[in-house]
ZADO-1210 file (C-alpha; in nm, 4 decimals, padded with zeros to 6 digits):
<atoms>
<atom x="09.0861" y="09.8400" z="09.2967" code="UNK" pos="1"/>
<atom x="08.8976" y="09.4896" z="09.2879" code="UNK" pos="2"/>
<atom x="08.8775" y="09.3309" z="09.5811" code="UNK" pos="3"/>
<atom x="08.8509" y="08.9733" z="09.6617" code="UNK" pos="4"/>
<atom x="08.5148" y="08.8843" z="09.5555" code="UNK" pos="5"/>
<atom x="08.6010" y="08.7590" z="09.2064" code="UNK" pos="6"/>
<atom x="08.8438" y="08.4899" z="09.3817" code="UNK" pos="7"/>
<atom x="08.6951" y="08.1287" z="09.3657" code="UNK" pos="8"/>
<atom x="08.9033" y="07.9843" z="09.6083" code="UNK" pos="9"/>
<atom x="09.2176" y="08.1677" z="09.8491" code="UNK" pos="10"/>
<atom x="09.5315" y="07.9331" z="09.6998" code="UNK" pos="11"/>
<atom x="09.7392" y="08.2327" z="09.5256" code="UNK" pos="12"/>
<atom x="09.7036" y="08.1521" z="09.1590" code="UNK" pos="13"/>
<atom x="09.4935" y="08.2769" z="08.9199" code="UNK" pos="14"/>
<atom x="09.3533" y="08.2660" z="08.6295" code="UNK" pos="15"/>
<atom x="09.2451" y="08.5948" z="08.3808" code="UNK" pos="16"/>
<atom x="09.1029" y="08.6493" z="08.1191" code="UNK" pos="17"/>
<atom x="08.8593" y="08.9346" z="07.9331" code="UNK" pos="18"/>
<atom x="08.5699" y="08.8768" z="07.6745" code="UNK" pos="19"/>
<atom x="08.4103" y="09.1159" z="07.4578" code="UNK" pos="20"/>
<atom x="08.1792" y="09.0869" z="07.1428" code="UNK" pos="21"/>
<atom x="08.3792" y="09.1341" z="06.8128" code="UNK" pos="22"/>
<atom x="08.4563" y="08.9635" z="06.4888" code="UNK" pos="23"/>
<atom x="08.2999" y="08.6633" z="06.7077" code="UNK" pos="24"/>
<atom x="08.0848" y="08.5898" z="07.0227" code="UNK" pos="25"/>
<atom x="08.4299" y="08.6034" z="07.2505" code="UNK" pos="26"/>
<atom x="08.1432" y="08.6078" z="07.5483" code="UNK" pos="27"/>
<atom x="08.0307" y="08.2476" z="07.4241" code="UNK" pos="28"/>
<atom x="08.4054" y="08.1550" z="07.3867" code="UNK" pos="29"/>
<atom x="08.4612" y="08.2905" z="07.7474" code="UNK" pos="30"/>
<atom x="08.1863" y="07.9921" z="07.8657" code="UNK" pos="31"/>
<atom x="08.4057" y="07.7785" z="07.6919" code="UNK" pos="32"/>
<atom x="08.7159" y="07.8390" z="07.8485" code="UNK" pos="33"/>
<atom x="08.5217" y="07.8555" z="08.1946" code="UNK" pos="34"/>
<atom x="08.3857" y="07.4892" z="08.1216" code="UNK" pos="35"/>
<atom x="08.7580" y="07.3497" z="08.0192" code="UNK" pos="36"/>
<atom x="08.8645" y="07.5119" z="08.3995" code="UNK" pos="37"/>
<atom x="08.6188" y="07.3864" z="08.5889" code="UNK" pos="38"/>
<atom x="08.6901" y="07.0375" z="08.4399" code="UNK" pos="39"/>
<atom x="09.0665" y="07.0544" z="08.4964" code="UNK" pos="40"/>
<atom x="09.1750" y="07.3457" z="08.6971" code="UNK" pos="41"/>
<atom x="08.8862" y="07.4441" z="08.8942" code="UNK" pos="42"/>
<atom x="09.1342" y="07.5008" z="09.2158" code="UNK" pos="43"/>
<atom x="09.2844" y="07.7583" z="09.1145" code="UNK" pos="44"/>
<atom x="09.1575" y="08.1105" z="09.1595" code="UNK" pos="45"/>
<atom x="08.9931" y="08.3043" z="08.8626" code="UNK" pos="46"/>
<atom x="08.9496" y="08.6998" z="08.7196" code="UNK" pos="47"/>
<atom x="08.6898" y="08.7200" z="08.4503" code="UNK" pos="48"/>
<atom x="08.5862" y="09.0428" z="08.2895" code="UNK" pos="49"/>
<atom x="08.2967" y="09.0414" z="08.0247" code="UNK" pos="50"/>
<atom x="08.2805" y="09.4259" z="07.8693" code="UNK" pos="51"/>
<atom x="07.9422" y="09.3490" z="07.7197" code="UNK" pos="52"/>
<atom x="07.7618" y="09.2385" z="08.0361" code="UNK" pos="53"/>
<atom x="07.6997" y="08.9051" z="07.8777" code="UNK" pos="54"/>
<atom x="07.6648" y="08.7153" z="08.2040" code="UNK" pos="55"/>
<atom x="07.7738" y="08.7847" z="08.5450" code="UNK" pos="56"/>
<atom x="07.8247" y="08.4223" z="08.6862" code="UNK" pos="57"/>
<atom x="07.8771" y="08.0425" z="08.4997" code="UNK" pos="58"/>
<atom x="07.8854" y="07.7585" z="08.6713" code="UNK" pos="59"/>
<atom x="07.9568" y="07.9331" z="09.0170" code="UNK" pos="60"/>
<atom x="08.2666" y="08.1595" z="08.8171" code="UNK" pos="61"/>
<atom x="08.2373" y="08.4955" z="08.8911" code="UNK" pos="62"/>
<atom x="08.2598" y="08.7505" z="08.5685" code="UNK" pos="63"/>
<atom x="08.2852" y="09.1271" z="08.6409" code="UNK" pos="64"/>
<atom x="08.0774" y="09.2551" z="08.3773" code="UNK" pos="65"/>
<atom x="08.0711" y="09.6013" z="08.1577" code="UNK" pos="66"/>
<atom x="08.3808" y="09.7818" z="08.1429" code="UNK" pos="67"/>
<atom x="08.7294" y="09.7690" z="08.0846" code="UNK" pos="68"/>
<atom x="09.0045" y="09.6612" z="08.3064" code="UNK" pos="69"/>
<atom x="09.0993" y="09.9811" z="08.5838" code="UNK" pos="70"/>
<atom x="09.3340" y="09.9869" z="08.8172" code="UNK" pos="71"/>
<atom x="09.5206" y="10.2027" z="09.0838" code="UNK" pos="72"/>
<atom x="09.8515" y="10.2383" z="08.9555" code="UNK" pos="73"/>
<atom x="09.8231" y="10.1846" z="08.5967" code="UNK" pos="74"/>
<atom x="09.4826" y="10.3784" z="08.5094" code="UNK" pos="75"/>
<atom x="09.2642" y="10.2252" z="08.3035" code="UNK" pos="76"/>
<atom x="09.2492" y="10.0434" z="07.9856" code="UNK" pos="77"/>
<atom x="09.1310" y="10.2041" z="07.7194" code="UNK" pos="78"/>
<atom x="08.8983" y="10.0025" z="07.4732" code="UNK" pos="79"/>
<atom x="09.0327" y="09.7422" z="07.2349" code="UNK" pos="80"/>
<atom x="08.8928" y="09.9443" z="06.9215" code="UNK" pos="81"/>
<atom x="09.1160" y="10.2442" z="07.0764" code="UNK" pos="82"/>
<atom x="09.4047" y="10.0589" z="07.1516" code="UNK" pos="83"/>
<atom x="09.4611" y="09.7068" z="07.0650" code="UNK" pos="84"/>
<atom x="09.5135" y="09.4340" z="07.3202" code="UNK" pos="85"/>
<atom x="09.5940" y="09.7186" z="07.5460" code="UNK" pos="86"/>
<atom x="09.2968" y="09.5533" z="07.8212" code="UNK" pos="87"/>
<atom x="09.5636" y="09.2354" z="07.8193" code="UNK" pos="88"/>
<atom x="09.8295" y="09.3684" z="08.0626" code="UNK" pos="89"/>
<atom x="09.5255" y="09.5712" z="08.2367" code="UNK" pos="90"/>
<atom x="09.3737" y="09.2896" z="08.3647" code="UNK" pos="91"/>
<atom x="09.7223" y="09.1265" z="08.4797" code="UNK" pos="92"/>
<atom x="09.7700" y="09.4702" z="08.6475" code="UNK" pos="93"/>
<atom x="09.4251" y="09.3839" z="08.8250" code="UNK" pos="94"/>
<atom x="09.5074" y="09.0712" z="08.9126" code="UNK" pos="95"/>
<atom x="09.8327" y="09.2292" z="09.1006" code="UNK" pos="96"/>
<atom x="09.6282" y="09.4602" z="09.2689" code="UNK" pos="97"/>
<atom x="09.3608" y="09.1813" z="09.3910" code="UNK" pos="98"/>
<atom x="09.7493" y="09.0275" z="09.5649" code="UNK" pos="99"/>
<atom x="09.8180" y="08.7361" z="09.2901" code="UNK" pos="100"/>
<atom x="10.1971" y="08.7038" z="09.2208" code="UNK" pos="101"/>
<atom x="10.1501" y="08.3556" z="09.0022" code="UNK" pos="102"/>
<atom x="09.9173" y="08.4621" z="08.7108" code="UNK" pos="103"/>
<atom x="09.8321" y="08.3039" z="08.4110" code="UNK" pos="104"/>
<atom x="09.6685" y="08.4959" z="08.0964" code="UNK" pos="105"/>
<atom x="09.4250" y="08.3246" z="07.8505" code="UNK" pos="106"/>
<atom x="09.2783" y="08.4703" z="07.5575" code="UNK" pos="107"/>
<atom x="08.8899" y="08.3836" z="07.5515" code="UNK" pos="108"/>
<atom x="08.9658" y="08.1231" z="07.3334" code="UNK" pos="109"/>
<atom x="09.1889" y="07.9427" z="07.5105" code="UNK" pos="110"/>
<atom x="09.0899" y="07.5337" z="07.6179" code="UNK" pos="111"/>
<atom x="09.3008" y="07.4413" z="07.9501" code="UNK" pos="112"/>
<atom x="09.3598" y="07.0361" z="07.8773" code="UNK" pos="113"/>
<atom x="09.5067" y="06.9684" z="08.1827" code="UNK" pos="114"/>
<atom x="09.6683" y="07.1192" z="08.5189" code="UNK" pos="115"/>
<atom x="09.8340" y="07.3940" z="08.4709" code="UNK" pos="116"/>
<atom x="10.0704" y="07.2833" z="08.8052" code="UNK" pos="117"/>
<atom x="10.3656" y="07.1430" z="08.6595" code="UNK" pos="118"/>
<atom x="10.4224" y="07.4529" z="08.4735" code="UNK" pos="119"/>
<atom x="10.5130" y="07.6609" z="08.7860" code="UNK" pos="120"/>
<atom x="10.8718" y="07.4960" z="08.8451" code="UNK" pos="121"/>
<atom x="10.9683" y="07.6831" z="08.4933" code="UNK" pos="122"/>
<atom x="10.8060" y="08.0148" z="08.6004" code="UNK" pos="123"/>
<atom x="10.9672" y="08.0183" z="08.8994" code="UNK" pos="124"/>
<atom x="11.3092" y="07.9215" z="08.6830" code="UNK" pos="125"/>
<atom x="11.2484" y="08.1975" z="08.4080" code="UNK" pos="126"/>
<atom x="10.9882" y="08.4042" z="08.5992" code="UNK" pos="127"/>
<atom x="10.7392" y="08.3717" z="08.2255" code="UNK" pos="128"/>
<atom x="10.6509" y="08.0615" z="08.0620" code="UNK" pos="129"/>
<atom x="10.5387" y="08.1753" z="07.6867" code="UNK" pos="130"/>
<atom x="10.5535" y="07.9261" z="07.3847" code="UNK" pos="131"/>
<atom x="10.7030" y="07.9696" z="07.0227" code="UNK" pos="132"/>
<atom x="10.4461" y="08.1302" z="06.7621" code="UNK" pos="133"/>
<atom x="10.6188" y="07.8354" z="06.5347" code="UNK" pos="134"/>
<atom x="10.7322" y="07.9527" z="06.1749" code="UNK" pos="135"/>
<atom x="10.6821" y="08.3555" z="06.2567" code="UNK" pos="136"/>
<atom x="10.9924" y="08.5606" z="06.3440" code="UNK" pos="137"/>
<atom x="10.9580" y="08.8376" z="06.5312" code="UNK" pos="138"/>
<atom x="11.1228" y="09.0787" z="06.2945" code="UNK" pos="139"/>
<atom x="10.7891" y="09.0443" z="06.0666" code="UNK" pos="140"/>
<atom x="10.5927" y="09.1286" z="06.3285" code="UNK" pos="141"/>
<atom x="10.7535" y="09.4138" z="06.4905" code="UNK" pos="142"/>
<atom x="10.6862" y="09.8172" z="06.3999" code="UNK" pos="143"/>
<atom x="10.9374" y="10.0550" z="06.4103" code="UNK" pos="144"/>
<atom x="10.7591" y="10.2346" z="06.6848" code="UNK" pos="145"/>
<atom x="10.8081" y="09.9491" z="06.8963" code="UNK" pos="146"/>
<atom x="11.1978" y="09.9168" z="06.8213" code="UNK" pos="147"/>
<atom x="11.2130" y="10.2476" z="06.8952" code="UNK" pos="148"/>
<atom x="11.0601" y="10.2320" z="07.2149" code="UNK" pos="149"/>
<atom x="11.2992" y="09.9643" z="07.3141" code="UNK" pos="150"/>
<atom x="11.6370" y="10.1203" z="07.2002" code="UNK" pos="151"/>
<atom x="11.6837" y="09.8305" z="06.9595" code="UNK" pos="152"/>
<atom x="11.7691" y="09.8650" z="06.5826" code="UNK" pos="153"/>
<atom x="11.6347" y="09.5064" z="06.4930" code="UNK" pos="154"/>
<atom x="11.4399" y="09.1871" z="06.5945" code="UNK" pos="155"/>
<atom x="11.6100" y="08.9295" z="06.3981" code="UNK" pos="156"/>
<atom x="11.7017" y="08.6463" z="06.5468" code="UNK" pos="157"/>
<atom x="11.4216" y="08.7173" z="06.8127" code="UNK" pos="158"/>
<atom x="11.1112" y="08.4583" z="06.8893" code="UNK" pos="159"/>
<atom x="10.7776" y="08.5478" z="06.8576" code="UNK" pos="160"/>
<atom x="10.5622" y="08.3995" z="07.1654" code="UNK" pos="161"/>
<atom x="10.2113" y="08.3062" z="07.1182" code="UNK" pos="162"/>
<atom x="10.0180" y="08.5968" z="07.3497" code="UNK" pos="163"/>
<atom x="09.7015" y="08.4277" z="07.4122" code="UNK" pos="164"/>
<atom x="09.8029" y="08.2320" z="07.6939" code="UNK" pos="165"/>
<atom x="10.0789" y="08.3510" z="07.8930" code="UNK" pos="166"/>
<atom x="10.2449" y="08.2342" z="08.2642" code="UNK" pos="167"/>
<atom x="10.3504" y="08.4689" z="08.5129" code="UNK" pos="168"/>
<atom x="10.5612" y="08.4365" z="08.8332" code="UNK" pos="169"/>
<atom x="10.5768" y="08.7727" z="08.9862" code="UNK" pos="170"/>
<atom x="10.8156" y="08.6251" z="09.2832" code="UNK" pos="171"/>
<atom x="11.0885" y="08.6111" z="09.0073" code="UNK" pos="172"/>
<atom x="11.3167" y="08.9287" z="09.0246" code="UNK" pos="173"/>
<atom x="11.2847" y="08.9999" z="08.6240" code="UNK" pos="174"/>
<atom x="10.9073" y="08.9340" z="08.5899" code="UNK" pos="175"/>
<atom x="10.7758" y="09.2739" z="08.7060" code="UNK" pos="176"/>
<atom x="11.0318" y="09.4905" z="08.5463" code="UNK" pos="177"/>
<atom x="10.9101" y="09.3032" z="08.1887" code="UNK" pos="178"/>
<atom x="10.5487" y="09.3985" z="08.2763" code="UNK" pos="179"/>
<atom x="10.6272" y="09.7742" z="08.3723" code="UNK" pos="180"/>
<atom x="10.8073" y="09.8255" z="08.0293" code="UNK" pos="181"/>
<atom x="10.4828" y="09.5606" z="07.9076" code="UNK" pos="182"/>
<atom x="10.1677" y="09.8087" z="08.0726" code="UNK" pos="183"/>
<atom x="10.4189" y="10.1276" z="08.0110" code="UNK" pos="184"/>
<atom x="10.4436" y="10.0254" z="07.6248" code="UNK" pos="185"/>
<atom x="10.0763" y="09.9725" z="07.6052" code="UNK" pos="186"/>
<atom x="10.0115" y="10.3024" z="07.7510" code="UNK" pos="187"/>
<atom x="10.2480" y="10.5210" z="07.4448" code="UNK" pos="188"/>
<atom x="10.0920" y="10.3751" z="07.1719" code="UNK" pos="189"/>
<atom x="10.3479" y="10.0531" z="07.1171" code="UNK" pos="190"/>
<atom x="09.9988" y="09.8602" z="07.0289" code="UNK" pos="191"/>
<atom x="09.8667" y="10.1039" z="06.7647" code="UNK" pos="192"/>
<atom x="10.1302" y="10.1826" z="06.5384" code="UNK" pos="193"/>
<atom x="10.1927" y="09.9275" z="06.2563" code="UNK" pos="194"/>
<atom x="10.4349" y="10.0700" z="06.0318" code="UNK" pos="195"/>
<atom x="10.8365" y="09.9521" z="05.9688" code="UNK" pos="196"/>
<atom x="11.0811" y="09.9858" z="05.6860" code="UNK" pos="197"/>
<atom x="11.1534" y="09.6558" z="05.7038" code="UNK" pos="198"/>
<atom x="11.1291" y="09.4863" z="05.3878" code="UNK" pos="199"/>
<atom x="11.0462" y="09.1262" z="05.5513" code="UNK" pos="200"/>
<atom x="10.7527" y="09.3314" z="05.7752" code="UNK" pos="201"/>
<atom x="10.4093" y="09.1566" z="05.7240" code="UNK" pos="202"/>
<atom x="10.2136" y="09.3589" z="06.0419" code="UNK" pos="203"/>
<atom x="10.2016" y="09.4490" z="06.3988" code="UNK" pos="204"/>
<atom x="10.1489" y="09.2063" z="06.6852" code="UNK" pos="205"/>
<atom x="10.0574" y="09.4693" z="06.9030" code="UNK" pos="206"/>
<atom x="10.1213" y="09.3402" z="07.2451" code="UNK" pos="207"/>
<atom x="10.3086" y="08.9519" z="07.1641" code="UNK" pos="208"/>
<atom x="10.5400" y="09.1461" z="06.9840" code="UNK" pos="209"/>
<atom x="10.6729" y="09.3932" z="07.2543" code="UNK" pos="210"/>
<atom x="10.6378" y="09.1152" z="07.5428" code="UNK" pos="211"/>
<atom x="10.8447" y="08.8487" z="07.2689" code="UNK" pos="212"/>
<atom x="11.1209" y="09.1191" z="07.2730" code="UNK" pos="213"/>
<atom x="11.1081" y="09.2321" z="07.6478" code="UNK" pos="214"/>
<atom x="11.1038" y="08.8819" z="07.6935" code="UNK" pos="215"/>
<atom x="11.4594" y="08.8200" z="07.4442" code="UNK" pos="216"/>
<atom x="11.6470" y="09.1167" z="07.5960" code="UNK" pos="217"/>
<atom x="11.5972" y="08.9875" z="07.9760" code="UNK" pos="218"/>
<atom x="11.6968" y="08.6141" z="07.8479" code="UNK" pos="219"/>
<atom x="11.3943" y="08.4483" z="07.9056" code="UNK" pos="220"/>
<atom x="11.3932" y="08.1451" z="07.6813" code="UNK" pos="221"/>
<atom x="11.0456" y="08.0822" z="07.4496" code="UNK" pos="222"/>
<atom x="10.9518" y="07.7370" z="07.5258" code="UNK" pos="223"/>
<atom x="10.8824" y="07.5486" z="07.2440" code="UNK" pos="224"/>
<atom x="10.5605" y="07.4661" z="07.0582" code="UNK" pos="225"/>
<atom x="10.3120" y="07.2436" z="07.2275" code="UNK" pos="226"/>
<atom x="10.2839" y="07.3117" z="07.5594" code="UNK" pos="227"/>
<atom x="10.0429" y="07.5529" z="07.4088" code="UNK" pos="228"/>
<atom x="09.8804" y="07.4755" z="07.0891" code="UNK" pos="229"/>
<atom x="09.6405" y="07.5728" z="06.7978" code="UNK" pos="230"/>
<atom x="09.3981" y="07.2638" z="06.7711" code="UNK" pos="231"/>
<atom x="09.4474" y="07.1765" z="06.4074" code="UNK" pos="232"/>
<atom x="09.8364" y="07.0635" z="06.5254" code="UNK" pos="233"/>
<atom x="09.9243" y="06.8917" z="06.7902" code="UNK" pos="234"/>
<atom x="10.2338" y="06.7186" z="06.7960" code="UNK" pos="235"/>
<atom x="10.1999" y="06.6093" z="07.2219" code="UNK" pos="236"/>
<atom x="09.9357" y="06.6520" z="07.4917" code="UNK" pos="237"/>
<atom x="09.9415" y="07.0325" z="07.5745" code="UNK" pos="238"/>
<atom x="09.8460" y="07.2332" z="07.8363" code="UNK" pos="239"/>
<atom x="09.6101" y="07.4688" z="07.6592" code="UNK" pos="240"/>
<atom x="09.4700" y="07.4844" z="07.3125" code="UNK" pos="241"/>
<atom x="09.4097" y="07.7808" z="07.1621" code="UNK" pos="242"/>
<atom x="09.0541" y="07.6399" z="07.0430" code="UNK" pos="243"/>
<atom x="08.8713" y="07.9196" z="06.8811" code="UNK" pos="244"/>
<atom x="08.5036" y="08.0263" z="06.9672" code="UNK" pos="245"/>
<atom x="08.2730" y="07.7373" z="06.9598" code="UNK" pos="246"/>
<atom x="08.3388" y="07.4221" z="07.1539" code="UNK" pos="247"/>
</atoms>
């Protein structure tokens, strides 16, 4: 269990996120989202994890570097080459631990634009604030193993959420039963497996597809696009873009 040394400052909410090298320098992209904080949200609390080792402190943020998230009641993650995305709900399982109940999950590549603050009314409302992966269903997305695992027959109909930069408001009754069946999928294989005899199936994904359909059958609402965006489309001012690697 981590203890408090990778808080920045005592006020409950926290930021997490994990780096590692891959078909990019997520490390550098790490920096980057680090920067964008410190510019705009540098009172809140952070969690950094760099698997590589790449650096263990930028600008006075603390990164735990070298191995994959571990924690007490979950186990550990195992790598992302073994099981994909599975570090994502590891490191929100960390941040639990650590005594966060407001959390908020950004991919590496993620740019926060401006206070997050405004956005904890609606996760205290719906308990997870997730935006619409605009123009992708989640019936393409979704394997059969995943289905399965949820005792559905069939997505359609169902939102996909974009997964790189999710809210969390553990004080709301439904958010921790979503992330048991969440950290519980990731651990039987719900990640891996990317087959489906669906005819409209394009591929697996992984861990935004079972949250987008844990998220459906507890009727939390997707918001929609913008709040978080891709930076070649931005329709209004958002929260967080999901930037890419270099600034």
């Amino acid at each position: 269990m981590l203890t408090n040394e990778f808080r920045k400052r005592n006020m409950g909410k926290v930021i997490v996120s994990l780096s590692s090298s891959g078909r990019e320098n997520y490390n550098e992209a790490q920096l980057g989202l680090i920067r964008s904080i410190n510019k705009v949200a540098s009172h809140y609390d952070t969690h950094f994890r760099s698997v590589d080792g790449y650096v263990d402190e930028y600008l006075g943020f603390k990164i735990k570097t070298g191995d994959w998230p571990n924690t007490d009641r979950w186990g550990k993650s195992w790598s992302h080459q073994n099981m994909p995305y599975q570090f994502k709900p590891f490191m929100v399982g960390e941040a639990l631990e650590m005594g966060y109940k407001k959390i908020i999950w950004c991919d590496s590549t993620i740019r926060v634009i401006k206070s997050p603050d405004p956005l904890w009314a609606l996760a205290a409302e719906h308990g997870i604030v997730a935006w619409d992966n605009e123009g992708h269903p989640l019936e393409k997305y979704i394997p059969d193993h995943q289905l399965d695992y949820l005792g559905i027959d069939s997505a359609k109909g169902m939102y996909q959420i974009m997964a790189c930069c999710i809210v969390f408001d553990f004080d709301h009754p439904k958010t921790m039963r979503i992330f048991e069946k969440w950290i519980d999928g990731a651990k039987n294989n719900c990640f891996h497996h990317n087959e489906s005899k669906n005819p409209h199936y394009i591929a697996s994904r992984h861990d935004q597809a079972l949250l987008s359909a844990l998220m459906d059958i507890n009727g939390i609402p997707v918001q929609p696009y913008g709040g978080l965006a891709y930076r070649h489309y931005l329709p209004v001012e958002p929260y967080f873009i999901n930037w890419g690697v270099k600034d």
